[in-house]
C-alpha positions, 0 to 999 in steps of 0.5 A: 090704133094709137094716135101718131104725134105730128112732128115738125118738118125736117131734113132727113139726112140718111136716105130711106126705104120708102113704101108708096101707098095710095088712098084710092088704093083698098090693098095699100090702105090694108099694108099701110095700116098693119105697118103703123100698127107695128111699129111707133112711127112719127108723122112728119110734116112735108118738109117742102111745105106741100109743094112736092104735089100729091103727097098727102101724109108721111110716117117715119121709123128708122130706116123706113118711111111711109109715104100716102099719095092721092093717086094710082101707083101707076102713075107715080112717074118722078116720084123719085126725083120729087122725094129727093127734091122734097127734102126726103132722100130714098134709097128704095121705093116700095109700092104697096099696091093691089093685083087685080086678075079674072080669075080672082085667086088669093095671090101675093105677088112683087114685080117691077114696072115697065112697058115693052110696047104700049104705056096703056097703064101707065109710064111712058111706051118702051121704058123700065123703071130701075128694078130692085131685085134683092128687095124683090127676093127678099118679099117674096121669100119672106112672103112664101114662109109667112103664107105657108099655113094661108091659102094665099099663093105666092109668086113673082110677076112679069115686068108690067105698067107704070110707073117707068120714069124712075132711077132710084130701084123700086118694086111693087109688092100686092094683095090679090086679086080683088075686093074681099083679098085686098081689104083681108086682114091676113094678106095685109099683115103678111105684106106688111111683116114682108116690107119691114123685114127686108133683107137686101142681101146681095145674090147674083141677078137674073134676067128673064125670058119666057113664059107666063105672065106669073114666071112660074119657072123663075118663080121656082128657081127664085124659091129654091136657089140663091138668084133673084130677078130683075126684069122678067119678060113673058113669051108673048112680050118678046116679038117686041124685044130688040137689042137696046131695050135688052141692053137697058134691062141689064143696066137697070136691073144690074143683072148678071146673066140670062135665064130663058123658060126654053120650053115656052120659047120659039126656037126663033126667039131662042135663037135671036136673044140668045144672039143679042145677049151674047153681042151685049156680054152675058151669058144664058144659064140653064136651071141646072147652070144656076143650080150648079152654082148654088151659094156661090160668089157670082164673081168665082162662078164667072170666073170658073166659067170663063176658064172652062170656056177655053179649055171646053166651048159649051162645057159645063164646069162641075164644083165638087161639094168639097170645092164649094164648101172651101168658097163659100168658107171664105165668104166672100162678097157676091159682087167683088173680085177678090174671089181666087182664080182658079187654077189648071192642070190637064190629064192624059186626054186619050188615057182619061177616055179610054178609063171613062169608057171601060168605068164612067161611074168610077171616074166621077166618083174619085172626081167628086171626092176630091176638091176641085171642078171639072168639065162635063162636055155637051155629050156628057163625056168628061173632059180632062181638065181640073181646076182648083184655087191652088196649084199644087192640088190641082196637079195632085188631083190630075197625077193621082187621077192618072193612076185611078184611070190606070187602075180601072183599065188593069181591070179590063185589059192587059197593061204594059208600061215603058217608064223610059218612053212613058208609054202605056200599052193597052193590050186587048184580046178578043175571041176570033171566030175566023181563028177558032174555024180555022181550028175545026170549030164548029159555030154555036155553043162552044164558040161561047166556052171560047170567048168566055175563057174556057178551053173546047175539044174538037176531034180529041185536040184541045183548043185553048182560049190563048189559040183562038185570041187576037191581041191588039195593043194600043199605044198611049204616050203619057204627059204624067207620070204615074205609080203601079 
């Protein structure tokens, strides 16, 4: 490796990401190597003279500073405050560190730090450190693509040790999970690659529940949907959860809403966080949830809900491809509220109903084609509001939806239309069988040439469908106006 000049002490004016590596640490010696190797980093005096405690050597390069310590990561507790104090401003702290497990696997992972209960390895009992989580997702996916050809897996892991006694966002990225992986040249040159591409783009933020340590299911959602994670919480943490250590996790994970791993829950559990979180605010999404509102500003996401909420308690709103392709146009920040709120507009209740009965299919295909969201109700019928960013297509939307539903059920009944009342007549005629008895019918097959329209001779007299038919009609007074 080339010779790193040693430069004179100096204050650092903008803040820096800083990656924590340990000396006593094989894995971190292993990321810390390949990043000098990557770039011509400067080494620095300690600006403090040493005085800052247990830093032993710093690299700089752009945006990035490497800081060596002569301890476990885990107990880096105030490391933040130090740095500060040391004259070396930080903005995000990275600990590159190894994953020891049992079993040994060739695994990459990133986490946060914090202990639900006990401080038995570090940090202080019921503290989280603040987390990280764009940086997080941003490691883990840059990771996933560079380990593809690897036999290393990837993937996030619960919130778990020390250090917890951190306001400025951290996170720990590792080499797993013993000697041979952390001292392996290829997980060290995937870390570091990880570390110094990272993109701290803003996505909505998830705060997790439920199962295993490794988060398989947030792990997954991470991966495929445009979330990422702050604090996560597996199962077997949760008996030692209570009210203000949630509320802490959503302020130092900035987090947006919940995700629970429902299957791997108790249904108390379910029901206890679930009501905890709604007393604090946020929201519980389910996977489909989240990816129904793939790629789309948090904000407008937030706001589509609130509105179906009203109309629709425990409705899902439904964004139309169109819809989402007009968002995501406008490009607007995840985190900002300057999206455009959408607007209403309400057809027919009892028309849409009676559409959806006789062509469920029909309904959400002219749904789906035009731009909008709409309300699917828990049972998974539609409900009969539309929502759209302007006015007018929303009431366009609801009046040509009107005609559609008309349409469909001109082709299962009779229609009549009173345009003075606005009152739409649906007329429906069902074979009798007490009427075709009454005729002389006599039960079995021809009570079939009946109902199927077709006329039957009894005793040389000719009995039509029309004589054994019984017409009900069915009033629907209509709030639009619509076009035969």
């Amino acid at each position: 490796m080339t010779e790193i000049p040693i430069l004179n002490p100096k204050q650092v004016e903008e803040p820096k990401i800083t990656i924590v590596c340990s000396t006593l640490d094989k894995a971190s010696q292993n990321i810390k190597n390949h990043l000098l190797s990557m770039r011509e980093w400067a080494q620095i005096g300690c600006p403090c003279g040493g005085g800052c405690g247990n830093v032993c050597s710093i690299y700089e390069v752009d945006n990035f500073r490497i800081v060596e310590v002569d301890k476990y990561h885990i107990f880096q507790d105030g490391i933040d405050e130090k740095l500060v104090n040391c004259g070396l401003p930080t903005k995000l702290i990275i600990f590159a560190s190894k994953h020891k497990s049992k079993d040994g696997r060739k695994l990459l992972t990133a986490h946060f730090t914090g202990n639900v209960k006990d401080a038995e390895f570090g940090g202080r009992p019921q503290e989280f450190a603040k987390a990280a989580p764009h940086a997080l997702r941003s490691l883990l996916k840059t990771m996933q693509i560079l380990a593809k050809n690897t036999d290393y897996d990837v993937s996030m892991e619960s919130t778990h040790h020390g250090p917890t006694n951190l306001d400025i966002p951290s996170v720990y990225v590792e080499i797993g999970s013993d000697e041979p992986q952390w001292e392996d040249y290829v997980p060290g040159e995937i870390v570091a690659n990880a570390i110094m591409s990272l993109d701290l783009g803003e996505v909505p933020v998830a705060l997790g529940f439920g199962g295993g340590h490794y988060a398989p299911l947030q792990s997954k959602l991470l991966f495929e949907t445009e979330i990422t994670f702050g604090h996560n919480f597996p199962s077997y943490q949760l008996p030692h959860i209570d009210k203000e250590m949630i509320k802490v996790a959503f302020e130092k994970s900035d987090a947006d809403f919940v995700y629970f791993d429902r299957k791997s829950m108790s249904a108390r559990e379910r029901e206890r966080i679930g009501k905890i979180v709604e007393e604090l605010g946020y929201e519980v999404l389910r996977e489909g949830d989240i990816r129904e509102m793939n790629g789309i500003p948090w904000e407008f996401c937030k706001h589509v809900r609130s509105k179906a909420n009203e109309f629709c308690p425990g409705g899902r709103a439904k964004l139309t491809d169109s819809m989402k392709s007009e968002i995501k146009m406008l490009n607007l920040p995840c985190r900002e509220c300057n999206c455009p709120k959408v607007k209403a507009a309400k057809i027919d209740r009892e028309l849409l109903q009676e559409a959806e009965t006789v062509d469920k299919g029909r309904v959400r295909v002219f749904l789906d084609s035009r731009n909008i969201a709409y309300l699917e109700r828990s049972n998974g019928t539609i409900a009969h509001v539309i929502f759209s960013i302007d006015d007018e297509c929303a009431r366009a939307v609801v009046q040509d939806l009107t005609n559609e539903c008309i349409k469909i059920l001109k082709g299962q009944y009779e229609i009549e239309y009173i345009p003075d009342e606005n009152i739409l007549y649906i007329i429906d005629k069902k074979f009798n069988p007490e009427l075709a008895r009454e005729l002389g019918v006599p039960s079995g097959p021809m009570f079939g040439e009946l109902a199927s329209g077709k006329s039957v001779t009894v005793n040389e007299n000719t009995i039509t469908p029309e004589m054994v038919y019984q017409s009900n009609r069915k009033a629907i007074t209509l709030t639009n106006t619509i076009n035969f």
